[in-house]
N, C-alpha and C positions, 0 to 999 in steps of 0.2 A: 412478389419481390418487395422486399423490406429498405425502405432507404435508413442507415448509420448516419449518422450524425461524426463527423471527426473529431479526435479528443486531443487537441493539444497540449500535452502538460510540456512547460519550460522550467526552469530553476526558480523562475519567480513564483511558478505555482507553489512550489515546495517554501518558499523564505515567506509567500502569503497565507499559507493555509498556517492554520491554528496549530497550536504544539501538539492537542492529544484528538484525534479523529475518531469519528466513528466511523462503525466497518464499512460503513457505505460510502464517504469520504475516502477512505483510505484505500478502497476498492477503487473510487474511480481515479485517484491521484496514481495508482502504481501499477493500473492495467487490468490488476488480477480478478475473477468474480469473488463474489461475497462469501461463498461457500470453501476461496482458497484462503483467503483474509485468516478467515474465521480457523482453517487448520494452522496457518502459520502462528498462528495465537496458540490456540493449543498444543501445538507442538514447540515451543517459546523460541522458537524464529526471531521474533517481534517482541517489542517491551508493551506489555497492555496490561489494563487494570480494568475494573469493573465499577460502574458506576448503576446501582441499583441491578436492573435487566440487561444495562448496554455495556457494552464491552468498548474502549476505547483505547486505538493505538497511541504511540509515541511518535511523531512525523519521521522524526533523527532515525528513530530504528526500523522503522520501514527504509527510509531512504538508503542508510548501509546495508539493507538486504537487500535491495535492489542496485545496488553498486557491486555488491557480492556477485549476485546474480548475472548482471553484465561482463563483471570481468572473467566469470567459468566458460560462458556463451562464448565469449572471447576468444579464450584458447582452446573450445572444442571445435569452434568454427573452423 
């Protein structure tokens, strides 16, 4: 048996985190693992850009895709 650790993100996690994330930041800010990040990048979901090897999101465009994402959940629930 594995004990999780709980991840509270609030609003101030999103106004404190830095404008451009890496995937791993951006993974644990928005739920998603690293391997869904990384498709929503390539599939331009998200505003990212490349810095050398790493890939880095846009906090704002993660957050509206997760407000997206909320509000579909929403009306399928």
């Amino acid at each position: 048996m594995t004990c999780q650790t709980a991840r509270i993100i609030t609003p101030v996690s999103w106004v404190f985190a830095p404008e451009w994330l890496t995937v791993g930041e951006a993974s644990h800010l928005s739920g998603h693992d690293k391997d869904t990040v990384l498709w929503l990048i390539e599939d331009g979901d998200v505003e990212a850009k490349q810095d050398g090897d790493t890939w880095l999101v846009n906090k704002w465009s993660l957050h509206e895709f997760q407000e997206a994402l909320a509000e579909i959940l929403h009306w399928w629930g």
